[in-house]
C-alpha positions in Angstrom: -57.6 -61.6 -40.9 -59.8 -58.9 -42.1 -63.1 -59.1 -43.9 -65.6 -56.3 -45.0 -69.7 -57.3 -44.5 -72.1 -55.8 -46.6 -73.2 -53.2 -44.2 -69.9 -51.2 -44.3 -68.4 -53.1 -41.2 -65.1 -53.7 -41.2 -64.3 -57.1 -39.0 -60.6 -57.8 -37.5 -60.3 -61.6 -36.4 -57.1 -62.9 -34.4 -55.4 -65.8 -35.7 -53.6 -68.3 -34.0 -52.3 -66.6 -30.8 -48.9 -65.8 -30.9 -49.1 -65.8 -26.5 -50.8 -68.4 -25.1 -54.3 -67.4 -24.1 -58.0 -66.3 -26.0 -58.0 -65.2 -28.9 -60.2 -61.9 -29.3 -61.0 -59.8 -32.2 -62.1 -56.7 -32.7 -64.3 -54.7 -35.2 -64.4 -51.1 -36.8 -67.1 -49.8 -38.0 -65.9 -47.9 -41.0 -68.6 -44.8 -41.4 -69.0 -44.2 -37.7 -65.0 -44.9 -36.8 -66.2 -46.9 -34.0 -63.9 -49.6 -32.3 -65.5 -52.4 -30.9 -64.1 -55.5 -28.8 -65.6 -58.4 -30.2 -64.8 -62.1 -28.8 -64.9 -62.5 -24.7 -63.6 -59.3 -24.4 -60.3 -60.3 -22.3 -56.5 -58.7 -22.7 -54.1 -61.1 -23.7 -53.4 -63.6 -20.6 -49.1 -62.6 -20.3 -47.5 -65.7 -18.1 -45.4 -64.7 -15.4 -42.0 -64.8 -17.4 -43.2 -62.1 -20.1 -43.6 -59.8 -17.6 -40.6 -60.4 -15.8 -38.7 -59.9 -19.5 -40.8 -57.2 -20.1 -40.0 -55.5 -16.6 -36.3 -56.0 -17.1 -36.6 -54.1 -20.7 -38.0 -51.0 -19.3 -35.8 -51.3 -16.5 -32.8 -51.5 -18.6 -34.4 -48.3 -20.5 -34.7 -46.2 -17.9 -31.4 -47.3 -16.5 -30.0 -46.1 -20.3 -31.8 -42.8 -20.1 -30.7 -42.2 -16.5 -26.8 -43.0 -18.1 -27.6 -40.8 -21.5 -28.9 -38.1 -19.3 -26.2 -38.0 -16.5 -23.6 -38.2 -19.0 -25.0 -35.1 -21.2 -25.3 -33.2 -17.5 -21.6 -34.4 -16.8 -20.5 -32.7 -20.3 -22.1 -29.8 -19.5 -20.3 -29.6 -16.0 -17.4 -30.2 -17.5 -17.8 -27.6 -20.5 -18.4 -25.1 -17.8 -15.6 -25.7 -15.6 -13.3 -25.7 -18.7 -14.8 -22.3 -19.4 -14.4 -21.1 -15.9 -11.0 -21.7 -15.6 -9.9 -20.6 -19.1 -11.0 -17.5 -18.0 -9.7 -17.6 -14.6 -6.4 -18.3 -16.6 -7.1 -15.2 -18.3 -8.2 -13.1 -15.4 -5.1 -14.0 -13.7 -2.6 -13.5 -16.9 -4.3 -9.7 -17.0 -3.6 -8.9 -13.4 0.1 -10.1 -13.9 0.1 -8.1 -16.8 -1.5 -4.7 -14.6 1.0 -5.5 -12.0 3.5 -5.9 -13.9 3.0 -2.2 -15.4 2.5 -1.1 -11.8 6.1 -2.1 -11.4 7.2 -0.8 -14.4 5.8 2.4 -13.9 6.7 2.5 -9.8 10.7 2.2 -10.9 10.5 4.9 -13.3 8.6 6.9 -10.4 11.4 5.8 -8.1 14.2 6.7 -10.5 12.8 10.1 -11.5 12.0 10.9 -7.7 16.0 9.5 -7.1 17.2 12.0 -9.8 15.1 14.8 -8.4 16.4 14.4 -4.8 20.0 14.5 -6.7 19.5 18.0 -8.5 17.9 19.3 -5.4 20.8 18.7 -3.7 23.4 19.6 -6.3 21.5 23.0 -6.8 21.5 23.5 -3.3 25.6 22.9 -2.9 25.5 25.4 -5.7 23.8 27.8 -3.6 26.2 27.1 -0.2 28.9 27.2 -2.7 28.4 30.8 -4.2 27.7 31.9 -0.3 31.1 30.6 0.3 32.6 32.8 -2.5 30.8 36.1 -1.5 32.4 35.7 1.7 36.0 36.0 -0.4 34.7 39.3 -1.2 33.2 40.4 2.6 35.1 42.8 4.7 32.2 43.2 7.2 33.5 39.8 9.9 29.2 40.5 10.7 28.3 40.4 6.8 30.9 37.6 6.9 29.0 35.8 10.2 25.9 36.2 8.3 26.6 34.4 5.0 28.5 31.4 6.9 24.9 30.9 8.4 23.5 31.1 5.6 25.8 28.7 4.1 24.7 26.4 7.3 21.2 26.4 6.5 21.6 25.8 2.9 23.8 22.4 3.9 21.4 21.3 6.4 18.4 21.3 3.6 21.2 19.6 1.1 21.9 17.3 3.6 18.3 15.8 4.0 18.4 15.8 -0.2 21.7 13.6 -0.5 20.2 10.9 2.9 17.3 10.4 0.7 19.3 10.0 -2.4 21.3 7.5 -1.0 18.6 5.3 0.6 16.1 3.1 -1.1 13.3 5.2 1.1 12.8 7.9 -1.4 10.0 9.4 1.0 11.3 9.3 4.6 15.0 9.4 6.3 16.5 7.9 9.5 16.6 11.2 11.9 19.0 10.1 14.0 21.9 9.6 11.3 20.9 12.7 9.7 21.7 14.5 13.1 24.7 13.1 13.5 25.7 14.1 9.9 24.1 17.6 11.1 26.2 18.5 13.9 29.6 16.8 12.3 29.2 19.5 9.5 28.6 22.5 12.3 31.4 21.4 14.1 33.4 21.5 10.7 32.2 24.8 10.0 33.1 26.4 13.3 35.8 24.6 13.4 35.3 23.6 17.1 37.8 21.1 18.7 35.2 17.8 19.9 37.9 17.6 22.8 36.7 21.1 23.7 33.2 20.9 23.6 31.6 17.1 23.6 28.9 16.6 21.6 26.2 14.1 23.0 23.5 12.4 20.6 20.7 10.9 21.7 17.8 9.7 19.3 15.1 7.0 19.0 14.4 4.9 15.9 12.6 7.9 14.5 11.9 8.4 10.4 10.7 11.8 9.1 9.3 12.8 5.8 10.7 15.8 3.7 7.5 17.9 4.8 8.8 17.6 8.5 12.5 16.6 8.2 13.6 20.1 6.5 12.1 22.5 9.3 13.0 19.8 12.0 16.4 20.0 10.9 16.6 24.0 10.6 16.1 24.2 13.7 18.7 22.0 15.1 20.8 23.7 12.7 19.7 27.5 14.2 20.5 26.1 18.5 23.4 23.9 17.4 24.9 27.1 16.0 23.5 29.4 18.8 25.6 26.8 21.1 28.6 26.5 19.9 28.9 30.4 19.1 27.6 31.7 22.7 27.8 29.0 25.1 31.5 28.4 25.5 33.5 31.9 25.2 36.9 32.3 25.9 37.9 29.0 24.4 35.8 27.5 27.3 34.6 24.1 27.3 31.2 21.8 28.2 28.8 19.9 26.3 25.9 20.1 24.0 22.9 17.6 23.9 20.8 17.2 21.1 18.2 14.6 21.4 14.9 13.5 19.6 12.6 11.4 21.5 8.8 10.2 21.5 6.4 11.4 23.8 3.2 10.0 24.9 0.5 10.4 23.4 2.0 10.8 19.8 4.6 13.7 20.4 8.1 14.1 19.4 10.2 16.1 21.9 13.2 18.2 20.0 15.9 18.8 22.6 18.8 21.0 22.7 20.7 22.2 25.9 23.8 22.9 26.6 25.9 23.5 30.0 27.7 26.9 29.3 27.4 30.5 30.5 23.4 30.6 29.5 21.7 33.3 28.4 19.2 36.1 29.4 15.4 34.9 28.8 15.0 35.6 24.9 12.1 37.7 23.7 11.2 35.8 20.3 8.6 38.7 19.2 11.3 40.7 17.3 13.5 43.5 18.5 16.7 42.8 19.0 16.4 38.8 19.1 18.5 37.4 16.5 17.0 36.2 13.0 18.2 32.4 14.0 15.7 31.9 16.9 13.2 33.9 15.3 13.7 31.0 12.2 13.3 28.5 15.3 9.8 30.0 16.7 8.4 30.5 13.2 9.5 26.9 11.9 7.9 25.2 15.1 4.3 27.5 14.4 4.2 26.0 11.2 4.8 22.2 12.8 1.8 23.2 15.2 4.2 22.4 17.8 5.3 24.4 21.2 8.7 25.9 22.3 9.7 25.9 25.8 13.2 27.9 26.6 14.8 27.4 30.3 17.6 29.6 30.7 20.0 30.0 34.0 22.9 27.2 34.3 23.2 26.6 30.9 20.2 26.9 28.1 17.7 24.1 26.9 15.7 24.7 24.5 12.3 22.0 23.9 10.2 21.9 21.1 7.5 19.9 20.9 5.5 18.6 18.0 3.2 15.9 16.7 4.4 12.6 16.0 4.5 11.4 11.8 2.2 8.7 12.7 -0.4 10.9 13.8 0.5 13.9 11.6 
């Protein structure tokens, strides 16, 4: 109930109490906006059960919020996951797609590296091939002598070409078949009898780049030849040994003896020495490597270089 005295007081009386307990009122004064308690001046007297009502409604509230809260933290987890795995799935479908284009583009490499190897080696039958015909035309048997080395050299170079053609190692080849395939076609082209003089082949599991297969394989080509043309005259017979093995500490040891008449100590610093071992000493300068000759019952000649792996 309100009621308004003549001195501008504005009076605030409780009714009947709606909680058991005292009834107080209070006053306002309206121009100085003051509150004051009137009555005996005591809160509302709650009973025991109000409170415990009104402790279970702000318990329940904050047990709401808590929910509301943990829920709107649970869709933000969730809405970040999502995004970090969408673009996860995105990372991953763009590296599939770059490897995939790696592939792509590592085939085409292959093939034109394949197709390159393949001319190389056609060009270079061209060459051995044209060599072949100017003999036709050679009365000189020493001009004669001379192309058919030639010819030789040009093989062994077209040899390496057409192993790597033929193997799905487009950068290295297995050095052990590639001698064997070596010293078949020498044998071929001098035509020497195998019953005559025995051929021994003795390699490790050993695989050579280009860089290092081509001069190795010159000069097994030059003391292949050397043997079979002066260490067996007079239709004489023995054996030759060609063998490629690995030294300690990373070394490769090329070895080629042979058991027949020998030879006088060769001078390799020009002269009279033929151009075959002269190829041989300048082809092992340019592998850094060192040539050791041993001459007397027989002749072996050692060269040795550094291994790939440390090359």
């Amino acid at each position: 109930m309100r009621t308004r005295g003549t001195q501008g007081r504005l009076t605030i009386k409780g009714g009947p109490p709606i909680i058991g307990g005292s009834t107080a009122w209070m006053s306002m004064d309206v121009f100085s906006g003051g509150l004051a308690h009137a009555g005996d001046g005591r809160f509302p007297d709650f009973g025991s059960g109000q409170w415990l009502i009104l402790w279970m409604i702000l318990l329940t509230a904050a047990i709401v919020w808590g929910y509301i809260r943990q829920r709107r933290r649970a869709r933000r987890k969730t809405a970040e996951l999502r995004r970090e795995l969408f673009e996860r799935q995105m990372a991953e479908k763009e590296l599939l797609a770059r490897d995939q284009q790696l592939r792509q583009s590592l085939t085409e490499k292959e093939s034109l590296l394949k197709e390159i190897h393949h001319r190389v080696k056609n060009n270079l039958q061209i060459v051995s091939s044209l060599l072949f015909l100017q003999e036709e035309y050679m009365a000189d048997p020493k001009g004669v002598e001379l192309l058919r080395e030639s010819q030789n050299r040009v093989k062994s170079m077209a040899l390496i070409h057409e192993q790597l053609y033929g193997t799905s190692d487009l950068t290295k080849i297995d050095f052990g078949r590639y001698i064997k395939g070596l010293t078949a076609n020498l044998f071929d082209a001098y035509g020497i009898d195998p019953a005559r003089i025995r051929l021994k082949a003795r390699t490790d599991d050993i695989a050579l780049g280009v860089d290092m297969a081509v001069p190795c394989g010159l000069i097994i080509n030059e003391l292949v030849s050397n043997a079979l043309k002066h260490a067996f005259p007079d239709a004489g017979q023995g054996t030759i040994l060609v063998a490629i093995q690995t030294l300690d500490p990373g070394r490769l040891e090329i070895l080629v003896a042979d058991d027949g008449v020998g030879m006088p100590t060769p001078t390799i610093d020009g002269g009279s020495q033929s151009l075959g071992l002269c190829l041989v000493d300048t082809l092992t300068t340019q592998l850094d490597g060192t040539l050791t000759i041993e001459t007397g019952h027989g002749t072996r000649f050692s060269i040795t270089i550094e291994a790939p792996s440390s090359r």
